[in-house]
N, C-alpha and C positions, 0 to 999 in steps of 0.2 A: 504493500500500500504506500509507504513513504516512498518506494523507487518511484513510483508512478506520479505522485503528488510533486515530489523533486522535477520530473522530465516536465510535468505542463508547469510547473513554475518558470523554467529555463525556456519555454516555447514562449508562452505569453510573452514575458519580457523580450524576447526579440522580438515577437509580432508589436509589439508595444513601439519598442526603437523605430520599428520600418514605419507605424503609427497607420498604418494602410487596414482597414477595419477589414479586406477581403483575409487578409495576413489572420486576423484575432478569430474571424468566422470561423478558419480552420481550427484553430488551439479549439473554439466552441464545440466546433463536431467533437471532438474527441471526449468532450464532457460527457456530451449524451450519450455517447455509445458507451461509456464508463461502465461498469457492473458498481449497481449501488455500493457493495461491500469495500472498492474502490476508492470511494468517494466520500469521506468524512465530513461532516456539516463543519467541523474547522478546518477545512481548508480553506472556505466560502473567502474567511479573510485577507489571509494571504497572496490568495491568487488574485482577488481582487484587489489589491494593493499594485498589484503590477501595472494597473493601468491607471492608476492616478494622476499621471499627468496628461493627458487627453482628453481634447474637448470634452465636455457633459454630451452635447450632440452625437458624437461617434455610441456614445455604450447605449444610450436611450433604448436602441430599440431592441437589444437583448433584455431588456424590463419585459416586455411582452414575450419573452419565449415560451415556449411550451414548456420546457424541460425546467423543472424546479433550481436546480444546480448551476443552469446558468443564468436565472433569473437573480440567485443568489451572489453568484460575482461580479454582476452588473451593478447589483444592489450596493456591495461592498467599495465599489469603486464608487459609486457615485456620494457613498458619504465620506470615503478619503478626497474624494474631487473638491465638496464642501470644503474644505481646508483653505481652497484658493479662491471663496466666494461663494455666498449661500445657493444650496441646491432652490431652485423655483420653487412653489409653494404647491403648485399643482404635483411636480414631481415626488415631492419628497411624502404627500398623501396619496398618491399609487404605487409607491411602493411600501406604506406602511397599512395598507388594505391588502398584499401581497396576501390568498389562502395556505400557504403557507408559512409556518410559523418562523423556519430556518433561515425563510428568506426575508423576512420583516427584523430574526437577530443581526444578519449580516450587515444592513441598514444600520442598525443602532451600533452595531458593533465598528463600522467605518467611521461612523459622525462620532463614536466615544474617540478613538485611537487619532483623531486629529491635533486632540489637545485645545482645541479653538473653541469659546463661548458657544453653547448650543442654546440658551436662553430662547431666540426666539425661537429655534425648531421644536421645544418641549411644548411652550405656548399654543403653536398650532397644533400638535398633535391634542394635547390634553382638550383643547377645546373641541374637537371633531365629536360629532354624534355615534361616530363609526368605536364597536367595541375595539374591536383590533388593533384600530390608530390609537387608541387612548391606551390601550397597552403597549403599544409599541412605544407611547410618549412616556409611561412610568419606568419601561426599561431602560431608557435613555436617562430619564431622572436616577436612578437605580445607579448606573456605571459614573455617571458624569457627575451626582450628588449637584446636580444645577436648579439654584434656586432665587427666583425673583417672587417679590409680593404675591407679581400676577401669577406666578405657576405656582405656588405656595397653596392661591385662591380658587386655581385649577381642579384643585385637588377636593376642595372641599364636599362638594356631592359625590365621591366616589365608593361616598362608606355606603350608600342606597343600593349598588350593583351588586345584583347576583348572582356575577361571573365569579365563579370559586380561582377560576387562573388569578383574572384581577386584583381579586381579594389579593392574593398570596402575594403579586408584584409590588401591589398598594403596599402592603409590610417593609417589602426589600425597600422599597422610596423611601416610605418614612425614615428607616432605619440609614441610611444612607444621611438620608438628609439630617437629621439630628447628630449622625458621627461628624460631619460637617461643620459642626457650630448653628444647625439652626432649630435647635431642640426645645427654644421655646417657642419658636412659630409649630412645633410639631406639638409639642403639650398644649395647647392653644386648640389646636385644629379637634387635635382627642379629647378633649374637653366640650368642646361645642358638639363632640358626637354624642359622645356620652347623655346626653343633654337633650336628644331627640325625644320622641313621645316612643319609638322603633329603634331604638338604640342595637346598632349591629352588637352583641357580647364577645363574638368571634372574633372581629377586626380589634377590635380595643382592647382585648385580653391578652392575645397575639402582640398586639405594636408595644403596649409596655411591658411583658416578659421577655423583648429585646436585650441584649447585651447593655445596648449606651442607655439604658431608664433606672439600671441599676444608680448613674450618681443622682437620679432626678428623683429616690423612690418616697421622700414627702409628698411631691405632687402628682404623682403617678397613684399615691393612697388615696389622695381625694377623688382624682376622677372616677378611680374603681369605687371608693364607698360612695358616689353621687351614681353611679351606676346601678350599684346592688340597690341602692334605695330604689331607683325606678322602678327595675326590672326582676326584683326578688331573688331570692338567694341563688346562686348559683355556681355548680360545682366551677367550670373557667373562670371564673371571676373570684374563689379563696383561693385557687391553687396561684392563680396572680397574686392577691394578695399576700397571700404565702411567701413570694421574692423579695417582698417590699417590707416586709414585715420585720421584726427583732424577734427571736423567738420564743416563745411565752417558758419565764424565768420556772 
């Protein structure tokens, strides 16, 4: 598998050099005909890395391929491409509605590995009505721990979704985002969930038995006992308190 991943790394980059997209078409075929087992969803990166320096125009229309895998390192290229100027607003939401999930990581995973401000791409993701795109914007939140008011504010109806993926990414952000230094915009946000008449137990119970809520756990005790008040005893909610707690002498 690595011989193989090695040889189209060494193709791309010269079809990349000649920058001749009939040149990269070929390295493409060879993806498709790949045997899955071949073909590891981290390569997506790498290989897509090769073409970084090339127009956005030339890789576009590998976004529409058939073949998931090369949708994948078109995808990957096009957020290393973002490094030299924001991907289009329309681009960067067809490929983060991508039915595949591999290929909407590659995406996040090029715009994380730029190193460059993603503030506004998180912005438009999180704002999309589309489930996929707003996960595709928490995972980008998640690597890149990127936080402005307004994506902070993004965030705040996400505890209503009944997407258990979501749920689960929603956690990684938070957590992310309070190792970050913005843990009291995050005690804030779980606070005001807490605080619903529908108070999610799961998302709240989860976000502060996190690692970084251990130095927060005076205020992490209030929102779980304003919780239990609402929502009556529950077992997730002592076992939370259970971290936060001193242990009865």
């Amino acid at each position: 598998m690595k011989a193989f991943i090695d040889e189209l790394l060494g193709d791309f980059k010269a079809a990349a050099r000649i920058g001749d997209p009939r040149s990269i078409e070929a390295v493409m075929e060879r993806v498709r005909t790949a045997p899955d087992e071949e073909f590891p969803a981290s390569a997506l990166l790498p290989l897509g890395e090769t073409l970084r320096e090339l127009p956005l125009e030339i890789v576009l229309p590998w976004l529409d391929d058939a073949d998931p895998a090369v949708r994948g390192i078109a995808a990957a290229a096009a957020g290393r491409i973002g490094e030299r100027g924001s991907i289009p607003d329309a681009v960067l939401l067809f490929i983060a509605a991508d039915p595949v999930e591999e290929v909407r990581a590659a995406l996040v995973n090029g715009l994380a590995s730029c190193g460059t401000p993603v503030d506004k791409q998180v912005e438009l993701l999180l704002s999309s009505d589309t489930l996929p795109v707003r996960q595709t914007g928490l995972r980008l939140v998640a690597l890149t721990a990127a936080a402005t008011a307004r994506n902070i504010d993004h965030l705040r109806d996400l505890d209503r979704e009944q997407d258990h993926g979501l749920r689960e990414d929603l956690v990684e952000a938070l957590s992310r985002l309070a190792e970050a230094g913005h843990a009291t915009a995050v005690l804030e946000l779980l606070e005001a969930w807490a605080g619903r008449p529908e108070a999610n137990v799961w998302l709240i119970t989860r976000a502060v038995s996190a690692g970084w809520a251990t130095a927060h756990s005076p205020r992490c005790v209030e929102i779980l006992q304003a919780l239990r008040e609402r929502t009556g005893e529950n077992r997730s909610i002592s076992r939370a308190l259970e971290r936060h707690l001193p242990p009865a002498a």
